[in-house]
N, C-alpha and C positions, 0 to 999 in steps of 0.2 A: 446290812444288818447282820450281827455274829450271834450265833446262839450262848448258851448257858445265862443260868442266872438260880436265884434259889428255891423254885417252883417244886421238882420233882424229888418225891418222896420213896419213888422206887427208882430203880434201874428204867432207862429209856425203852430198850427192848422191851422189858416185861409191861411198862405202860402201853407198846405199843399192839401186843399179844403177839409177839415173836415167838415162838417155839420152837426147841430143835426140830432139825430138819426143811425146814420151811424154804421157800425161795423169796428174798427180798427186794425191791427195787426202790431206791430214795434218788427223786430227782431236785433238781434246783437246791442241794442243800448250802443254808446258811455256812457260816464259817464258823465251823466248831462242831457242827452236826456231828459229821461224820466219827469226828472222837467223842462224843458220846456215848456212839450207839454202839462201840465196841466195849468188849468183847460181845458179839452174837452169840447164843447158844450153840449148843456143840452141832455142826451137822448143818447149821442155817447159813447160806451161800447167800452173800452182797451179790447183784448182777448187775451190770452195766448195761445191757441191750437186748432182754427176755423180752420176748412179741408177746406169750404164753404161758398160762401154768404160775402167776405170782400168786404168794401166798398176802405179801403184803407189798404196799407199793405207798410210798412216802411221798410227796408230793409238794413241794413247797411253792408258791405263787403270790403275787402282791397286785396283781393283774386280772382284773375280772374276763379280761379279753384273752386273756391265757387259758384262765379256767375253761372257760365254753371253749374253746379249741380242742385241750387237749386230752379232755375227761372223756371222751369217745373210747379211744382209742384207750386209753389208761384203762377202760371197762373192757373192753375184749381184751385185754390181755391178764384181767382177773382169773385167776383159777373160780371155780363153783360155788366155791365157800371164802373166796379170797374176799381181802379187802382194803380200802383207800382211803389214805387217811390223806386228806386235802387239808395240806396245814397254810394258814394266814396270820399276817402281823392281828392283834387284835389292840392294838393303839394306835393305827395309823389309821386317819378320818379322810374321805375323797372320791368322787365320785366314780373313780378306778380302783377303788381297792374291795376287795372281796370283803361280804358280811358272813355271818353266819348265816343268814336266813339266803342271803346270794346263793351260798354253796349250798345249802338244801334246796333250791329252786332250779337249779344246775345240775343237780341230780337225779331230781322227780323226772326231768324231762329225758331223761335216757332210760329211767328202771331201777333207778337205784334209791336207796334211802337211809336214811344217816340212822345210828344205833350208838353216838358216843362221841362226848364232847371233851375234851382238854385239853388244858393248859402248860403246855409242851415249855416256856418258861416266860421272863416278865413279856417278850417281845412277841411271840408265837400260840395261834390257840393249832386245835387240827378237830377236825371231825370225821370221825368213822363213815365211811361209805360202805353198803354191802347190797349185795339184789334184794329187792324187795319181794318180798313173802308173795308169791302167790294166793289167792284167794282159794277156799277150800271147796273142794269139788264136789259137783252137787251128786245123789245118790246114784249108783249105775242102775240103770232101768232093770225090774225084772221082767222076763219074757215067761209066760208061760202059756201051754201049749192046750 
């Protein structure tokens, strides 16, 4: 399956929140991706093989059995504020092929939680993965004497 089509109304980076300086990682890309997604911002480094430290991490899969594999690991190698966008065909029907609601259920169970859904072009959706918000802390006890 090759990428392009007449979907995106901005630049791919900028759909993807790329920002200079950033560390990127895009795996399984379609044919064509990759020339998309150039030019990156000034300062944002494509990497091949960061354990650590991504700012974003591009992920392409047509495989439900891929996804639960290798979304672990794709999670510890988030930066803090990093994030993954776990992109899937959204016209292919089967009982292997990644849903939306798949990939958010594939997420909850690690810590994570989607914040953003699009339509990367006719063949491709992706969904933002980020850590999920913590719940807010209940008041620190006062002590007094």
């Amino acid at each position: 399956m090759s990428f392009g089509g007449p979907y995106p109304l901005a630049p791919i980076p900028a759909l993807l929140g790329i920002r200079p300086g950033m560390r990127v990682s895009v795996i399984n890309p379609p044919e064509g991706f990759l020339d998309v997604l150039r030019p990156l911002p000034e300062g944002a480094e494509l990497l091949d093989s960061a354990r650590t430290g991504l700012d974003v991490t591009v992920f392409f899969t047509s495989k439900k059995v891929e996804l639960v594999e290798k979304l672990p690991a794709l999670a510890r190698g988030m930066a803090v504020t990093g994030k993954i966008w776990v992109c899937y065909p959204h016209r292919l029907e089967g009982p292997t092929v990644p849903t939306e609601d798949f990939v958010r259920l594939a997420a909850l169970e690690i810590g994570l939680s989607d914040n953003k859904l699009l339509l990367l072009d006719p063949a491709w959706s992706g969904l933002r993965l980020v850590w999920r918000p913590r719940a807010a802390r209940p008041e620190k006890p006062q002590v007094s004497a």
